[in-house]
Backbone of each chain as ProteinMPNN parsed JSONL, in Angstrom:
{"seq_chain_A": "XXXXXXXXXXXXXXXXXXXXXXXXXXXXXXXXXXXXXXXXXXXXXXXXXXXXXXXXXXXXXXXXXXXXXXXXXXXXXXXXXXXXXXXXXXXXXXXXXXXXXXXXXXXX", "coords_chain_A": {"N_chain_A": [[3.118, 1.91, -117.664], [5.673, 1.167, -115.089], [5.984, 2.102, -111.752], [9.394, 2.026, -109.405], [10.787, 1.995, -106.377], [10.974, 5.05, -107.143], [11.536, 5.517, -109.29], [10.677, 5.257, -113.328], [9.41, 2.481, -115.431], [9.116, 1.007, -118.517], [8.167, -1.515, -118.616], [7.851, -4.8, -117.234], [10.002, -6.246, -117.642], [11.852, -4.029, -118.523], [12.527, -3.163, -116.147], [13.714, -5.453, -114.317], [15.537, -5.851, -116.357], [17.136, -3.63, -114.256], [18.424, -4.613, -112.356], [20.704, -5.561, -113.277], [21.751, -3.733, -114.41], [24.741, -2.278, -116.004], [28.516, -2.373, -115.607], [28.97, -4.53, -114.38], [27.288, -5.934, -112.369], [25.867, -8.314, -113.12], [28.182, -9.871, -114.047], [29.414, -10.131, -111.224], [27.037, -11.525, -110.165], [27.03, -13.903, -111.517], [30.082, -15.35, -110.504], [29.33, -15.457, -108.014], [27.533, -17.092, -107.894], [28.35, -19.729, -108.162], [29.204, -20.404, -105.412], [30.047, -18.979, -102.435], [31.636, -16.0, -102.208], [34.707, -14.306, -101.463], [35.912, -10.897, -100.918], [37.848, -10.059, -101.613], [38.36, -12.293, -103.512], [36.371, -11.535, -105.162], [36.915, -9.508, -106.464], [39.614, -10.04, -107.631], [38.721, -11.823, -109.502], [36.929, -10.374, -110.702], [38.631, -8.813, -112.317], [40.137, -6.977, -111.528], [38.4, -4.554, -110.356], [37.648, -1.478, -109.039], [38.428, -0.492, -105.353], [36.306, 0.543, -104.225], [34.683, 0.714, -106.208], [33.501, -2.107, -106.356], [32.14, -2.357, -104.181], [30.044, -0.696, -103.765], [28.686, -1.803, -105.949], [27.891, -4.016, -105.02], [26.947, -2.889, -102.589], [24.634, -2.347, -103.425], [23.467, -4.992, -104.415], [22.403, -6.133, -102.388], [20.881, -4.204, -101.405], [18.877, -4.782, -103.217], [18.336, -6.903, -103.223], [19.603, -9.604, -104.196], [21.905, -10.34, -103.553], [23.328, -11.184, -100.314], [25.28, -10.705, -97.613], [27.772, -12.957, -95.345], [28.741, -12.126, -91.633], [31.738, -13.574, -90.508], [32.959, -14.193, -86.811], [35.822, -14.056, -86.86], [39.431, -13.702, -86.361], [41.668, -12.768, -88.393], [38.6, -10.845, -89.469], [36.553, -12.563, -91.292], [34.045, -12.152, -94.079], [31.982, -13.223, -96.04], [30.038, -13.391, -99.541], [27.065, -14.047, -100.888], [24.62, -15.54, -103.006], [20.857, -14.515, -102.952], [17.951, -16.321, -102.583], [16.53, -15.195, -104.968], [17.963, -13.885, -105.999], [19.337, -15.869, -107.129], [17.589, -17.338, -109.047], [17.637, -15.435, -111.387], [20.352, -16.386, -112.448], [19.91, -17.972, -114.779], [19.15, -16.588, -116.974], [21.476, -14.653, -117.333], [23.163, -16.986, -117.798], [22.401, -18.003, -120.537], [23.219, -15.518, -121.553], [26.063, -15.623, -121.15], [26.195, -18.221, -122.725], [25.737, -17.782, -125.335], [27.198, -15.555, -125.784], [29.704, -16.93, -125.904], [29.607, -18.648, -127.805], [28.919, -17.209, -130.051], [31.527, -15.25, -129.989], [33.637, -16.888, -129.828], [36.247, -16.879, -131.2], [37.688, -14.246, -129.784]], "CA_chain_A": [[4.339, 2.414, -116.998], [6.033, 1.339, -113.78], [7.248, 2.774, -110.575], [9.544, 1.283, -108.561], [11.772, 2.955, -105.875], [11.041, 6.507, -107.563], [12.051, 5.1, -110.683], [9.818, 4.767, -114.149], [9.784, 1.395, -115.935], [8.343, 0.723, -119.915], [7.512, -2.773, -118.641], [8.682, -5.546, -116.57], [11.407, -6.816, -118.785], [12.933, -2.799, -118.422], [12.505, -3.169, -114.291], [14.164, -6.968, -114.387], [17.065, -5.41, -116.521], [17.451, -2.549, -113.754], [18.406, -5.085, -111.253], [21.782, -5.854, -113.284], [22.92, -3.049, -115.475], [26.311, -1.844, -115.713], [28.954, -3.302, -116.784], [29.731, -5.145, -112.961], [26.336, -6.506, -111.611], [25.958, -9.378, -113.863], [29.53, -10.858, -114.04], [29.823, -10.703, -109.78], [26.106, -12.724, -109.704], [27.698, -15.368, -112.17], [30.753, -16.199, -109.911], [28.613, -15.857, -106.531], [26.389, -18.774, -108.305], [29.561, -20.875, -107.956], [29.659, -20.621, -103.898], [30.033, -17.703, -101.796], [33.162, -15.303, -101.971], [35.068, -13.223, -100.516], [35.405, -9.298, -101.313], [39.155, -9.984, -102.401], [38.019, -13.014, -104.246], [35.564, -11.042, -106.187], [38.25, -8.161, -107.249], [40.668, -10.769, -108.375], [37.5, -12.286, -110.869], [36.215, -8.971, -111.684], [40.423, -7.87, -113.144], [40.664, -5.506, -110.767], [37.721, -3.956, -110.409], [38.099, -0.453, -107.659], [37.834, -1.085, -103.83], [35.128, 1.896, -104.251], [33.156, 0.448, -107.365], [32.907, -2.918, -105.935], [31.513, -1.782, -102.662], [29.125, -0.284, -104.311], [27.916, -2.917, -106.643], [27.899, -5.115, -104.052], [25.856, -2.899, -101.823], [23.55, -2.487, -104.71], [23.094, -5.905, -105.155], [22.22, -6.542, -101.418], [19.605, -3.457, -101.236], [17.774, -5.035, -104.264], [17.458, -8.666, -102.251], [19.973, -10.606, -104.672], [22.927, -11.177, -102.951], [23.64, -11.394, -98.891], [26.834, -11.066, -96.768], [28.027, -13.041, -93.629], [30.601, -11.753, -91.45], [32.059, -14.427, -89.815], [33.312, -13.909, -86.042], [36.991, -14.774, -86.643], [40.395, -12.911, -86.428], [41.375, -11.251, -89.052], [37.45, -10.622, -89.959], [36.289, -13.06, -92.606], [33.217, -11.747, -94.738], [31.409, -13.931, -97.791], [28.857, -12.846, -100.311], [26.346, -15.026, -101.755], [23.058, -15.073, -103.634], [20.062, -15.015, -102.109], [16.812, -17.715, -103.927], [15.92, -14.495, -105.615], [19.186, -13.709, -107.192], [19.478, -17.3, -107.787], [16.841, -17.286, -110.044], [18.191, -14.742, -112.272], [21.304, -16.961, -113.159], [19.826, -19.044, -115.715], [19.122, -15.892, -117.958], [22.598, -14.807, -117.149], [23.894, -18.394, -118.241], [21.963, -17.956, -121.676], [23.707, -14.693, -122.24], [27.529, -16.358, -121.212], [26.537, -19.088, -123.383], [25.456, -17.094, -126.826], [28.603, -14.799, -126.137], [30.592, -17.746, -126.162], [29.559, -19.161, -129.2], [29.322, -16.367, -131.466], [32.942, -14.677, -129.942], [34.624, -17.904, -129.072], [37.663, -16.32, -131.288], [38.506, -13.316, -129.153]], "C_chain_A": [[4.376, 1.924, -115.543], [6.128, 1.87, -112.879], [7.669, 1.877, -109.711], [10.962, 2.082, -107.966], [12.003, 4.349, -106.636], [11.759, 6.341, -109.003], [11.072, 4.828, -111.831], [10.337, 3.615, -114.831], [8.891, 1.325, -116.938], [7.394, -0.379, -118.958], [8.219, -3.583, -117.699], [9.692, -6.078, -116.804], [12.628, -5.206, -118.33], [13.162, -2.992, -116.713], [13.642, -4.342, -114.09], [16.173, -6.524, -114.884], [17.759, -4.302, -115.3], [18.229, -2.98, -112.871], [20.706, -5.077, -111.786], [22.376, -5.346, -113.952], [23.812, -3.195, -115.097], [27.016, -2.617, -115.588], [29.498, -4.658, -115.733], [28.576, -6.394, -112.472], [26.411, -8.229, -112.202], [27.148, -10.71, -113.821], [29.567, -11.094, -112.417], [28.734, -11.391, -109.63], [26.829, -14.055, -110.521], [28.813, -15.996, -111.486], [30.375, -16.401, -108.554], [27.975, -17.164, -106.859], [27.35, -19.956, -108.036], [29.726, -21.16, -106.965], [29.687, -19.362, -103.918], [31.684, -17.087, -102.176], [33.461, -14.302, -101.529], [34.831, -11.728, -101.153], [37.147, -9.184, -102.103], [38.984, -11.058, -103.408], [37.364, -12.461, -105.576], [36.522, -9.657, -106.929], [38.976, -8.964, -107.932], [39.96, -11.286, -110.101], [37.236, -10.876, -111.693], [37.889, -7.869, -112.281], [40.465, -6.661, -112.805], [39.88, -3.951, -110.563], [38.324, -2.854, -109.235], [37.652, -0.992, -106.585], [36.158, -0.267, -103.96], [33.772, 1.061, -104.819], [32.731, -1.203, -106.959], [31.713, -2.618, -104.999], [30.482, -1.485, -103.243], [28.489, -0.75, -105.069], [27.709, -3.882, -105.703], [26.611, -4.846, -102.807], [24.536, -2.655, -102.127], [22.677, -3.401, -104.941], [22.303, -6.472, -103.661], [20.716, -5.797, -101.221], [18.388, -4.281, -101.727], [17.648, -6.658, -103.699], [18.503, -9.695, -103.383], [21.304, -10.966, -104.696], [23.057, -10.391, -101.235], [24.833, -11.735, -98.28], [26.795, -11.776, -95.286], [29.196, -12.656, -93.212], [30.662, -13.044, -89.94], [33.371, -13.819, -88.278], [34.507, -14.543, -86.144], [38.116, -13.62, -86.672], [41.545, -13.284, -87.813], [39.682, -11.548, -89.412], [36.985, -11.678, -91.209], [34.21, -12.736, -93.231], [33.024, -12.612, -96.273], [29.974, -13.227, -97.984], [28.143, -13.968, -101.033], [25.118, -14.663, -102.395], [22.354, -15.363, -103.077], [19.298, -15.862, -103.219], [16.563, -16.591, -104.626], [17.002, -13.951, -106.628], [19.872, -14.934, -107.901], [18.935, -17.844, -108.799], [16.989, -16.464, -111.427], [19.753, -15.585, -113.054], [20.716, -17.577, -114.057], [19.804, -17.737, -117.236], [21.12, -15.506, -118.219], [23.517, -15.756, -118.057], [23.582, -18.098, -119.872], [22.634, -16.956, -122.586], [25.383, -15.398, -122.981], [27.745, -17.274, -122.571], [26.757, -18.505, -125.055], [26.848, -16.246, -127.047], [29.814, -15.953, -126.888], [30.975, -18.226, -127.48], [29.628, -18.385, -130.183], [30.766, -15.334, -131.363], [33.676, -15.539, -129.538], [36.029, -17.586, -129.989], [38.318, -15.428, -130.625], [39.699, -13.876, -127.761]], "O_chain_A": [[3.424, 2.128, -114.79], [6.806, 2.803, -113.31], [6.925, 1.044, -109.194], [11.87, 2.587, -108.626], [13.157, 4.764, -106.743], [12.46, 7.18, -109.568], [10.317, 3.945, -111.427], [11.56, 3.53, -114.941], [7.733, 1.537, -116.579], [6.223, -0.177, -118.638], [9.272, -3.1, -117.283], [10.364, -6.426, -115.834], [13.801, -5.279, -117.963], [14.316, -2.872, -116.3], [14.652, -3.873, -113.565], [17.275, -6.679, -114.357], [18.971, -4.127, -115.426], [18.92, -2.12, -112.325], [21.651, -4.767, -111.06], [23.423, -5.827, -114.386], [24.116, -3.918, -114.148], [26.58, -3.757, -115.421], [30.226, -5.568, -116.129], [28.92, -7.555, -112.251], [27.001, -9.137, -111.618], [27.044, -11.924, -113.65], [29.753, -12.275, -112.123], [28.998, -12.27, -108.81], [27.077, -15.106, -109.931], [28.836, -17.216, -111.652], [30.884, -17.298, -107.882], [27.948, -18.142, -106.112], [26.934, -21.065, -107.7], [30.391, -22.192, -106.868], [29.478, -18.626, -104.882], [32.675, -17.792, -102.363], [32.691, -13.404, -101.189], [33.809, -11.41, -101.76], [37.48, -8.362, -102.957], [39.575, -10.736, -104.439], [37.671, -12.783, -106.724], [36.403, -9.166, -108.051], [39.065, -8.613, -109.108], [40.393, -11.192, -111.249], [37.333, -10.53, -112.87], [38.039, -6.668, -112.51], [40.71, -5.618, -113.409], [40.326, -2.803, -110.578], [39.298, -3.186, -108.559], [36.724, -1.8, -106.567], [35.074, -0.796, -103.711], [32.639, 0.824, -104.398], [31.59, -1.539, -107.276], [30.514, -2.701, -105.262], [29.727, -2.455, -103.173], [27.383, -0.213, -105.133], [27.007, -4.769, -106.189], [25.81, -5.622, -102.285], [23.552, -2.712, -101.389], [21.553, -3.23, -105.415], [21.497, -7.373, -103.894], [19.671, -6.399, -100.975], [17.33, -4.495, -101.134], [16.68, -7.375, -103.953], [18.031, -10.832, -103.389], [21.845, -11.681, -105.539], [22.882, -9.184, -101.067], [25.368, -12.84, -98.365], [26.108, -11.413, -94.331], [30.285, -12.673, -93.787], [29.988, -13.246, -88.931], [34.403, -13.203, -88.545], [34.541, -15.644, -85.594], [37.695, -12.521, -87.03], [42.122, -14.371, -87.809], [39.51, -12.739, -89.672], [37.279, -11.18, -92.296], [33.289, -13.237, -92.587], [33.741, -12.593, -97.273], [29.157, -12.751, -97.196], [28.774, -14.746, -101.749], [24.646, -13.53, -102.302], [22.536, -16.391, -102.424], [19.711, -16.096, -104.355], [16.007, -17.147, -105.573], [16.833, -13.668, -107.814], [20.646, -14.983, -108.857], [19.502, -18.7, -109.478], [16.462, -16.88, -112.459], [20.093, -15.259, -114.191], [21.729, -18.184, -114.404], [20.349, -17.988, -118.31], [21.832, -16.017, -119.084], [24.385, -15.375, -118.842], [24.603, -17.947, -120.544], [22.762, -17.09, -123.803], [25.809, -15.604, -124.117], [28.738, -17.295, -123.299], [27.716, -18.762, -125.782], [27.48, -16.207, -128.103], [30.486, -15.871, -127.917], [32.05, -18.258, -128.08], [30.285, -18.675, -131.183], [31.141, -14.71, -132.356], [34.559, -15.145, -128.776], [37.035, -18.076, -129.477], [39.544, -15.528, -130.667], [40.425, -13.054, -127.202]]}, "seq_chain_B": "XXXXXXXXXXXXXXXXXXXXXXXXXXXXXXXXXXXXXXXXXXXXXXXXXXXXXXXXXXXXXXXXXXXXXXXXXXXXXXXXXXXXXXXXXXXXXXXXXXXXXXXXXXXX", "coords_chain_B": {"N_chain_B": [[41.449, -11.311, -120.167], [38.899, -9.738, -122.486], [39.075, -8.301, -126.055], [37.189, -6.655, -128.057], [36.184, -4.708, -130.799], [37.312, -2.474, -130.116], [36.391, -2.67, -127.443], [37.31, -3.189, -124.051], [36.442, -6.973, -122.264], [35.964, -8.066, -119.833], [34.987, -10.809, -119.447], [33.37, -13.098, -121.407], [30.232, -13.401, -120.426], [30.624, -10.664, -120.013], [30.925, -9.067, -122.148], [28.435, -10.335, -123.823], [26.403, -9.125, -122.509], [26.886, -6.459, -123.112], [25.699, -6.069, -125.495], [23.019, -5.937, -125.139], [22.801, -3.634, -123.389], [21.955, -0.664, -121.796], [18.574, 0.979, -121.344], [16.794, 0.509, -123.582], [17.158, -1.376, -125.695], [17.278, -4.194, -124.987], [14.416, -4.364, -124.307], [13.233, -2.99, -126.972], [13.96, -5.85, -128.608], [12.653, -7.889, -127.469], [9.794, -7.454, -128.076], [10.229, -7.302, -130.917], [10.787, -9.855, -130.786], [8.189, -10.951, -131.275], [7.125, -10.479, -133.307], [7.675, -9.006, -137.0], [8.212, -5.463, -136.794], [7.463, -2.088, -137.47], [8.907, 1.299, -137.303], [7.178, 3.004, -136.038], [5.52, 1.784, -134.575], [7.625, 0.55, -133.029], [7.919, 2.478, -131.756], [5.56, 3.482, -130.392], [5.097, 1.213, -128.726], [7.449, 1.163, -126.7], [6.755, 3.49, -124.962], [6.657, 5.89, -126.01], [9.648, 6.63, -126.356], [12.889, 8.928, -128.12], [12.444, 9.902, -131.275], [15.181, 10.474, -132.188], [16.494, 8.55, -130.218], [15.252, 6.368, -130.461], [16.245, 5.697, -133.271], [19.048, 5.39, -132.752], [19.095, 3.071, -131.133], [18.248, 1.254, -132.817], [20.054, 1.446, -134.83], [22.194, 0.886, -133.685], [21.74, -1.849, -132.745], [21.344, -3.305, -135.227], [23.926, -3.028, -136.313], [24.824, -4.685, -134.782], [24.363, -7.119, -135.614], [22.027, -8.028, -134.393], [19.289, -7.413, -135.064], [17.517, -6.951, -138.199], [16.628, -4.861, -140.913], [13.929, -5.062, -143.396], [13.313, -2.926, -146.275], [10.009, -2.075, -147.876], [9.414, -1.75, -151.119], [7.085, 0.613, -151.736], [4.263, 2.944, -151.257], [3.16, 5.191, -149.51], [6.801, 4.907, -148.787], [7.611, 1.183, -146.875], [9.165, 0.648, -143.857], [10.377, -2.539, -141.895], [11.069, -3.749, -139.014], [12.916, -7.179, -137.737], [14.272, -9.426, -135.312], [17.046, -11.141, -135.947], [18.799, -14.494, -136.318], [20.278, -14.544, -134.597], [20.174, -12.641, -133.396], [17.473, -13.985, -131.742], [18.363, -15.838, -131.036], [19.015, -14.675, -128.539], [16.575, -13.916, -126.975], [15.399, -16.049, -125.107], [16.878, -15.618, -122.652], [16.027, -12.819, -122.348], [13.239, -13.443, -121.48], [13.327, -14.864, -119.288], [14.511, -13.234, -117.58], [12.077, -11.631, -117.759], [10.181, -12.377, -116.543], [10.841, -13.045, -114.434], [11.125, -11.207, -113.299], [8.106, -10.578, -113.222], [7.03, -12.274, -111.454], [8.036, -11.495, -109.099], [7.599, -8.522, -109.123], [4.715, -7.976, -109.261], [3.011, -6.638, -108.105], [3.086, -4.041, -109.125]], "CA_chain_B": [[40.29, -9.829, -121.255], [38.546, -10.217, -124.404], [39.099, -7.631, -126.904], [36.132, -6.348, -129.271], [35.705, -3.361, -131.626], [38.356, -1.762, -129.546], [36.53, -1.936, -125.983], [37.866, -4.218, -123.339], [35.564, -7.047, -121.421], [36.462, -8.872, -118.639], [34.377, -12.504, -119.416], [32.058, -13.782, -122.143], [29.719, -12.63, -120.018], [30.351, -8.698, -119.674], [30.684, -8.678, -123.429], [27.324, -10.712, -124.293], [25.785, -7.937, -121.621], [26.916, -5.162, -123.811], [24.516, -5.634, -126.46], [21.781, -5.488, -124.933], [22.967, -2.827, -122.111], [20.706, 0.65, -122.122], [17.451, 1.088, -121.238], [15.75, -0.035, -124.579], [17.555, -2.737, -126.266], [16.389, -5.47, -124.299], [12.455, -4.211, -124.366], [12.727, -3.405, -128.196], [14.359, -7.124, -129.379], [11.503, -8.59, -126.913], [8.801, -6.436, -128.731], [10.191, -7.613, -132.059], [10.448, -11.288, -130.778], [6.454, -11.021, -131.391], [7.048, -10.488, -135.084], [8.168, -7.699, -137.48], [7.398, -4.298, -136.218], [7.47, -0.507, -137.986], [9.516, 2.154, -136.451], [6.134, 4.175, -135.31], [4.708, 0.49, -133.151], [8.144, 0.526, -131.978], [8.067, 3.831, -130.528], [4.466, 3.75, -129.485], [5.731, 0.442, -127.478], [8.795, 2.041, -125.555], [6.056, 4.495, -124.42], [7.504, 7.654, -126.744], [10.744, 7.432, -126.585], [12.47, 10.186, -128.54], [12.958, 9.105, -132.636], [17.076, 10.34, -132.149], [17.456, 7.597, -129.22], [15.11, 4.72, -131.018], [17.108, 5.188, -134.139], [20.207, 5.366, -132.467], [19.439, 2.038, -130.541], [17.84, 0.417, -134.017], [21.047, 1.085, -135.741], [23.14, 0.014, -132.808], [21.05, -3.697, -132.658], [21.113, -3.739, -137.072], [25.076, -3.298, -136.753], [26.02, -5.803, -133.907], [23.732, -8.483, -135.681], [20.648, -8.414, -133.758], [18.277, -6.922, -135.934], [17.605, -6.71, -139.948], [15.511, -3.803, -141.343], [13.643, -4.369, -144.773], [12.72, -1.668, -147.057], [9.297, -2.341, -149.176], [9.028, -0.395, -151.995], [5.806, 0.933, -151.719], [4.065, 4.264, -151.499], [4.595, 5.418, -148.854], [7.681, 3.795, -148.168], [7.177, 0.908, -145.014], [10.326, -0.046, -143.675], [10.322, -3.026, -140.943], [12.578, -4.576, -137.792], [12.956, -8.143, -137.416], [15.244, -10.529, -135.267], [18.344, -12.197, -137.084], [18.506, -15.691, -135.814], [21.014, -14.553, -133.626], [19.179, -11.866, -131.911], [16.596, -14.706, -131.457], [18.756, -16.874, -129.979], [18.926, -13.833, -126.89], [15.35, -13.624, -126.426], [15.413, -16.763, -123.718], [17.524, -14.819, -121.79], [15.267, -11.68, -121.578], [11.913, -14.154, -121.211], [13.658, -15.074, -118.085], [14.485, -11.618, -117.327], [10.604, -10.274, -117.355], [9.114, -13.561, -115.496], [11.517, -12.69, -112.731], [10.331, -9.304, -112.676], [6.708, -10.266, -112.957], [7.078, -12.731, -110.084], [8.395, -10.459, -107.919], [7.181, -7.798, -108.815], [3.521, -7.923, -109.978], [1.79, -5.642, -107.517], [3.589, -2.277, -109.47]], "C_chain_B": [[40.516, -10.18, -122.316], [38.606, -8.611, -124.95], [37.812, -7.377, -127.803], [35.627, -5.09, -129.667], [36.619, -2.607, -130.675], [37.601, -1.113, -128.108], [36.951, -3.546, -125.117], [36.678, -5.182, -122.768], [36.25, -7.861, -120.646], [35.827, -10.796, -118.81], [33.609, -12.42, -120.66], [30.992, -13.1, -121.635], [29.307, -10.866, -120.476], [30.125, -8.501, -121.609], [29.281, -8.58, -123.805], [26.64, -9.588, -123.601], [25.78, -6.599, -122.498], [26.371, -4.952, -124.925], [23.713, -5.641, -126.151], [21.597, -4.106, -123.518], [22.412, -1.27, -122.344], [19.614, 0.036, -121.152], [16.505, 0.609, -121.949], [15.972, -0.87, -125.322], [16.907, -3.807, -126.317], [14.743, -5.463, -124.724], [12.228, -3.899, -125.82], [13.144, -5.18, -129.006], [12.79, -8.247, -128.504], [10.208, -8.37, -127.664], [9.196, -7.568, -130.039], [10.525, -9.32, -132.489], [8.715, -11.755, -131.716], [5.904, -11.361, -132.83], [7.794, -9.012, -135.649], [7.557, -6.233, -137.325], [7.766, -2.92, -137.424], [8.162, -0.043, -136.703], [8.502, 2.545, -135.309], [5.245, 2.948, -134.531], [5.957, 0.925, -132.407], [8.105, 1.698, -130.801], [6.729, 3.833, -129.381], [4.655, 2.375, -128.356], [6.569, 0.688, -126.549], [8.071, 3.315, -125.329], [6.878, 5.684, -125.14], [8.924, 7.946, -126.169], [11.165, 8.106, -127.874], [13.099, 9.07, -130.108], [14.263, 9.009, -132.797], [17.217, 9.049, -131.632], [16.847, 6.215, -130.057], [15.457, 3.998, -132.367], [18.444, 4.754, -134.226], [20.258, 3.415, -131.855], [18.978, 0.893, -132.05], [19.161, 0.549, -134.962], [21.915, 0.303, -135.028], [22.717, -1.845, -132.929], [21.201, -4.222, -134.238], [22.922, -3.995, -137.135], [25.769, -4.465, -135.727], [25.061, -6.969, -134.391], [22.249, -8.719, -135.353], [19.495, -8.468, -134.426], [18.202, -7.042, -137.479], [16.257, -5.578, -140.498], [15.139, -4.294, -143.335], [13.227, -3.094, -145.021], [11.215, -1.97, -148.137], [8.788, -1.088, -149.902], [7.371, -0.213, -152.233], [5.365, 2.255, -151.385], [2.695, 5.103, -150.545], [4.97, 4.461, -148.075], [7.244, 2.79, -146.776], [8.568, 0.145, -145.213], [9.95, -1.438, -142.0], [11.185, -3.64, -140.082], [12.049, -5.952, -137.863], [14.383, -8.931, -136.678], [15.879, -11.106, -136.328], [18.295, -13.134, -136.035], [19.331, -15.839, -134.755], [20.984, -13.733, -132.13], [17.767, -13.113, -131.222], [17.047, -15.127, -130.568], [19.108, -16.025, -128.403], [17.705, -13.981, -126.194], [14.934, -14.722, -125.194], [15.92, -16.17, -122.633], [16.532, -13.594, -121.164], [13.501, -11.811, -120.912], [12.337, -14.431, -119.434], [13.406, -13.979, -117.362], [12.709, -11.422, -116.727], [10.028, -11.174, -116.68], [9.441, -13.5, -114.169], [10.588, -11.961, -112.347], [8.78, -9.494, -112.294], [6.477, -10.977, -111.534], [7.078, -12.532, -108.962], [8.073, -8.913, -107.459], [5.572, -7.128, -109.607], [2.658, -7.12, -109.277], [1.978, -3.724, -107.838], [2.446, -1.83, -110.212]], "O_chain_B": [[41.453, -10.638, -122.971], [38.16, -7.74, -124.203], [37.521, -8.442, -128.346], [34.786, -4.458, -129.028], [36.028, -1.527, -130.707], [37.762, 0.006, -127.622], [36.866, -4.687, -125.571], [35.652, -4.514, -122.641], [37.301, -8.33, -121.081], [36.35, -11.763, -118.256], [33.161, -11.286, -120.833], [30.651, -12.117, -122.293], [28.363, -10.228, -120.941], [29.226, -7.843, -122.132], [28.723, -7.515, -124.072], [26.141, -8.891, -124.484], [24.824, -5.826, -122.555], [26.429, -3.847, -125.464], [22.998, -5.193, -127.047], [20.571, -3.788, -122.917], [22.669, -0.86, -123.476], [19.673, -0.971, -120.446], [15.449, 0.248, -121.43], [14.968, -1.359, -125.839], [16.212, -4.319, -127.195], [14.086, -6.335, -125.294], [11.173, -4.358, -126.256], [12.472, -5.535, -129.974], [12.157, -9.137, -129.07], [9.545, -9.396, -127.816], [8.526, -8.596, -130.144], [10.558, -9.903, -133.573], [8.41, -12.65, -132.504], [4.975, -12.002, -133.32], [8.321, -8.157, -134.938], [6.437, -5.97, -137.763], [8.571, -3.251, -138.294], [8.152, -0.538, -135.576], [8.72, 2.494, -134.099], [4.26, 3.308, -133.886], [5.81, 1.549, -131.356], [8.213, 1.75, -129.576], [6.726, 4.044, -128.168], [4.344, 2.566, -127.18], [6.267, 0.315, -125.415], [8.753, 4.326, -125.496], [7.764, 6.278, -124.526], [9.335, 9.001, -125.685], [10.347, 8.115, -128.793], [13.788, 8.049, -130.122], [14.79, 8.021, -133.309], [17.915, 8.262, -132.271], [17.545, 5.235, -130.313], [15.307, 2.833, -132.739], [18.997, 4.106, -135.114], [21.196, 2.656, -132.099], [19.502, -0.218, -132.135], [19.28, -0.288, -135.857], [22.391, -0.745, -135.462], [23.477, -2.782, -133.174], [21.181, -5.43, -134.474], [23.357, -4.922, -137.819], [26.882, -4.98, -135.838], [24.919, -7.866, -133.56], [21.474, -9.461, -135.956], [18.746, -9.444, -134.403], [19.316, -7.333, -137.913], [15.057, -5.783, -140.319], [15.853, -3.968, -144.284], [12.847, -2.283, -144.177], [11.511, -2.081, -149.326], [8.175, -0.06, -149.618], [6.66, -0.967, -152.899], [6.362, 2.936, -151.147], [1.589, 5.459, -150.95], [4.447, 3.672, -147.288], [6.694, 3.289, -145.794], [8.994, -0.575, -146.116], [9.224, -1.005, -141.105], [12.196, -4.112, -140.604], [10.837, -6.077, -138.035], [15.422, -9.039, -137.329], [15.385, -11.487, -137.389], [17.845, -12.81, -134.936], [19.34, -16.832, -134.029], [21.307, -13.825, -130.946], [17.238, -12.83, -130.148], [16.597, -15.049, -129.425], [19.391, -16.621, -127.363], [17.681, -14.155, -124.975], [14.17, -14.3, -124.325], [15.277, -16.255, -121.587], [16.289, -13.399, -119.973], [12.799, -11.011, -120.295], [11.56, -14.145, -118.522], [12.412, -13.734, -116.678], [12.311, -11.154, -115.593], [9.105, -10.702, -116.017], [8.8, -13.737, -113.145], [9.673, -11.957, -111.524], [8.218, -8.868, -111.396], [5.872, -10.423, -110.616], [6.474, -13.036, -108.016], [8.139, -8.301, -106.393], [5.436, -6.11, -110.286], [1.557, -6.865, -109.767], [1.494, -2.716, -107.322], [2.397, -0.675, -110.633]]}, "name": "protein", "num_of_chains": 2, "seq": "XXXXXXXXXXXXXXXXXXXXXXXXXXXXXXXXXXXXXXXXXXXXXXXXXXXXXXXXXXXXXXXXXXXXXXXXXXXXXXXXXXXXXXXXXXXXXXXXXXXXXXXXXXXXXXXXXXXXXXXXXXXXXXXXXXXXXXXXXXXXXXXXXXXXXXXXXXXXXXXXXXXXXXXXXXXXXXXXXXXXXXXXXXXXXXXXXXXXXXXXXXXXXXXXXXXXXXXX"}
């Protein structure tokens, strides 16, 4: 058994998944892997996800070290999100899922 | 949005995510990567979880494909789990998954 952040874990495989449950984490690292984006960028991808529930996946994803914001000194405010090398590394599993979906629901 | 079994997903992605999304999915199809397991390994592998939730997630993985349960007639009965060639084809995905984790986090 694990602990990590006051949390129990079976194994490292259950810890690894912890990083990207729910039904948000996953899909916003797959279009950060593409380049950085914005916070309206990523609502438009994610079909309208809440201002709320982004925010919150987002600051989720920052705590846990696998994605990083800059806020750029400009008027109006411009803010991008990207992956850090550690959430970068997690895309390839990611990719493996996209791809298997693809192929066995490429009718829907 | 993709349509399936009457819930909504937003990408290829979020779908492929939703079979293996829980807590024990992922860590039993990894388990039964290994070879064909019995109910009573699987449980004693997912550290005791409870028999409701690891039948609930063994029927869930037998009806979206993942899994196949024989029955051998024998006395007393042994029933066993194995990967379908399609739950196989996930298991790269969650190999990724736990190498992250161990990488990063091997001093738990």
């Amino acid at each position: 058994m694990l602990n990590h952040k006051g949390k129990k874990y079976v194994c490292h495989l259950d810890l690894g998944m912890d990083f990207i449950r729910g039904k948000w984490k996953a899909v916003i690292m797959c279009h950060l892997n593409e380049g950085p984006k914005r916070f309206l960028e990523l609502q438009r991808i994610t079909c309208g996800v809440s201002q709320k529930v982004l925010n919150e996946k987002l600051t989720e994803l920052e705590k846990d070290g696998l994605i990083f914001k800059t806020a750029y000194p400009e008027v109006p405010p411009r803010v991008e999100y990207e992956l850090t090398d550690m959430g970068k590394e997690l895309f390839p599993a990611l990719d493996i899922l996209q791809k298997w979906s693809v192929k066995h629901f490429s009718n829907l």
